[in-house]
N, C-alpha and C positions, 0 to 999 in steps of 0.2 A: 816171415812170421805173420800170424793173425791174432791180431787178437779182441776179434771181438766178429764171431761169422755164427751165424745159425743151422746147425753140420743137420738135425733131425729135419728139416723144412730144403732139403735139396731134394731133386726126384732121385738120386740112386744117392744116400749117406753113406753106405756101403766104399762106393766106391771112390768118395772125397777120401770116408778112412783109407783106404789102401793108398792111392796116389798119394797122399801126405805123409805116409809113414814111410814110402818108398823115398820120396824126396828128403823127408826131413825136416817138414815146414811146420813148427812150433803153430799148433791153432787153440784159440779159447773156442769154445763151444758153449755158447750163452742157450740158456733155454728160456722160452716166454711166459711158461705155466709150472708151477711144479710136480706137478703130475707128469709132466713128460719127461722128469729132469731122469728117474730111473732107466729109463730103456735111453734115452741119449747118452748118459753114463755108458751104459753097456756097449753100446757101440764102438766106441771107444777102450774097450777094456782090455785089448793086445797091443795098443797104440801110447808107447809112453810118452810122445811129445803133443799126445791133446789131454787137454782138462778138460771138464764139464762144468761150468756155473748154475750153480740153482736160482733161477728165475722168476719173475713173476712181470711182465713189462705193463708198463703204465695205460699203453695201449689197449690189456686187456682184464683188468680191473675191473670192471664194469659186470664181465661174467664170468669171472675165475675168482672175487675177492675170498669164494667160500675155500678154496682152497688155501690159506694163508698157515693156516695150522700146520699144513706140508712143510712147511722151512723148518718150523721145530725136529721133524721127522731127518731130513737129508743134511741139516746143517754139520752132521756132525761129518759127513763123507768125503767135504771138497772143502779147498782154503779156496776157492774161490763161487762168487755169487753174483749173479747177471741175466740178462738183463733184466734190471731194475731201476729203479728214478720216478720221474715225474713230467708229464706232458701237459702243456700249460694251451694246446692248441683248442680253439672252438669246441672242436668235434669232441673232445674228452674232458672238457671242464665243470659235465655233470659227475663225475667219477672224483672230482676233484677231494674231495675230504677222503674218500678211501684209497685215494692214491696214496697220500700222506700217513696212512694207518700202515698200509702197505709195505711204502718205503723207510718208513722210521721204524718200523717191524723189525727189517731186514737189515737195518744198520745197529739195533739195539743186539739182536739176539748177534750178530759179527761181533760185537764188540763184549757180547759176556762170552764168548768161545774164544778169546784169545786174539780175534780180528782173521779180516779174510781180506782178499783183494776184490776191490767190489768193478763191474764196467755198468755204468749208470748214465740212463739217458734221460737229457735235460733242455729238449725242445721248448724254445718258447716259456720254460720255469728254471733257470739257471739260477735267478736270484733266491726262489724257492728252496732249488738241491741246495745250495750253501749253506742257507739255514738248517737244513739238514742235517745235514756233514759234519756242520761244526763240530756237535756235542762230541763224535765219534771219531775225531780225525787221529787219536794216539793210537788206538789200537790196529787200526782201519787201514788199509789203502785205498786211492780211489782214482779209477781210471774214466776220465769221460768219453764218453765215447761218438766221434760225433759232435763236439763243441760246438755250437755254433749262436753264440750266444754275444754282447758286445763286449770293446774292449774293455772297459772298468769293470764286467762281473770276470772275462778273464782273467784281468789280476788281481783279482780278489780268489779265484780257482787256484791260482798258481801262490799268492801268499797259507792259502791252505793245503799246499803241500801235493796238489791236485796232480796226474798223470793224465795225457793228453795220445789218444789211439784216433789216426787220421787214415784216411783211405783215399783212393782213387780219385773217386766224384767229389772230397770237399776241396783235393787239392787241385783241380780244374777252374774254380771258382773264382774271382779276384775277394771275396770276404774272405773265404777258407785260407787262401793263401797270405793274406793279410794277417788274419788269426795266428797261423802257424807261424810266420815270422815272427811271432811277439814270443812265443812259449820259447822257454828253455830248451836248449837241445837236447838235452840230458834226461827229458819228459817225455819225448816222445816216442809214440812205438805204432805199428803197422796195422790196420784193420781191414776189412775186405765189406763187409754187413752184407756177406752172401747168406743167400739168392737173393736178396731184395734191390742190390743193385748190379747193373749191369754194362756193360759195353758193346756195340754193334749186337744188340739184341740177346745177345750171351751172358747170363750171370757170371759174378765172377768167382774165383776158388781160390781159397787161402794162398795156395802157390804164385796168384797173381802179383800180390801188394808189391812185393820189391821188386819185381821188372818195373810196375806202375807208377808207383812213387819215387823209386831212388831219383829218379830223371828231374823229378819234379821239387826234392828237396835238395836238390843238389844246386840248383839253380836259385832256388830261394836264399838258401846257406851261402852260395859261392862257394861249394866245397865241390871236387872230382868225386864222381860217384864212389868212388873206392872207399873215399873216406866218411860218406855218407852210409856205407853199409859198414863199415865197421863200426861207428857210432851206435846205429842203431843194433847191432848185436850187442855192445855193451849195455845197454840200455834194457835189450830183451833179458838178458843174463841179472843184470841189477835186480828187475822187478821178480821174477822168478826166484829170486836167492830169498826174499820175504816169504815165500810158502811156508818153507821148512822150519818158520817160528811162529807160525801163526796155530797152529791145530794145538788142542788141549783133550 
């Protein structure tokens, strides 16, 4: 499973789609802008184990905010919507008010549609997203993507109902791996945040996460990996079972 990869930003998307549908590998396909959200939909349009999120990422706010009216447009097509959130780093803390326009946008119109499953990124503003979140957490799902925030906003993430999407690189880490020992097992589910990250200079591809991580949460858990991927297939199955009441 993936679920949380950027499928339009590989050099052949084409060919992610085909290998993933050949396999079978469940992928979220977050998009950054919503202008791009149409044609990465499309791509995906013979492939019924990917979704598409409509996007707008914090990142790039700064020159896509005129775009925001798009959400109104696409929201009605996917129960799901990503990447979205808030980046609390230097570089983007002039964008910082229309982030918040942005992401409260995005969590308001989720929640007059019935709620959608959101993957939301929350660098450096976790305490921020929270406040966020709050208002919207009944309708709402909310997956973070990427945690990497300390332990007291973690469980304050997890008392708000929060879902936790770990990958490769956070679980190499002694924080990441720390982090994830704290979250609920029941939370968590598989990310790749391909192409942006990589191994032996290779991006990596939705098909990776569970060769990657079972090893690594398996060892964190004290569980045999068998039982570590049957977990997380419950888990993938759980959140996925929320689509099919969300759309109105």
């Amino acid at each position: 499973m993936d679920f949380h990869c950027h499928l339009d930003l590989y050099p052949d998307p084409l060919e992610v789609v085909t290998t993933a549908k050949q396999q079978g590998t469940f992928v979220l396909s977050v998009t950054t802008t919503p202008s791009a959200y149409e044609q990465t939909a499309h791509l995906a349009k013979d492939c019924p184990n990917i979704e598409t999120g409509l996007g707008l990422h914090p990142e790039l706010v700064h020159q896509r905010f005129g775009e925001l009216s798009l959400f109104d447009k696409w929201i009605h097509s996917t129960d799901f919507v990503g990447e979205v959130g808030l980046d609390g780093s230097s570089r983007y803390r002039s964008s910082w008010e229309n982030q918040i326009k942005v992401f409260t946008h995005a969590l308001k119109l989720s929640d007059i549609h019935g709620g959608r499953i959101l993957s939301i990124h929350s660098r450096q503003a976790a305490t921020e997203v929270m406040n966020c979140l709050e208002p919207f957490k009944h309708n709402n799902t909310f997956i973070l993507h990427w945690f990497s925030g300390t332990v007291k906003e973690l469980n304050r993430a997890i008392e708000l109902g929060c879902w936790f999407s770990v990958g490769p690189i956070m679980l190499r880490g002694k924080k990441g791996k720390n982090l994830v020992s704290r979250i609920p097992q029941d939370r968590i589910l598989l990310e790749s945040d391909g192409p942006f990250t990589s191994l032996k200079n290779q991006p990596l591809y939705p098909w990776d996460t569970n060769n990657l991580c079972i090893p690594e949460l398996s060892e964190i858990w004290g569980f045999d990996s068998n039982k570590v991927d049957s977990l997380l297939a419950i888990n993938k199955e759980a959140i996925l079972s929320k689509r099919y009441s969300l759309k109105i």
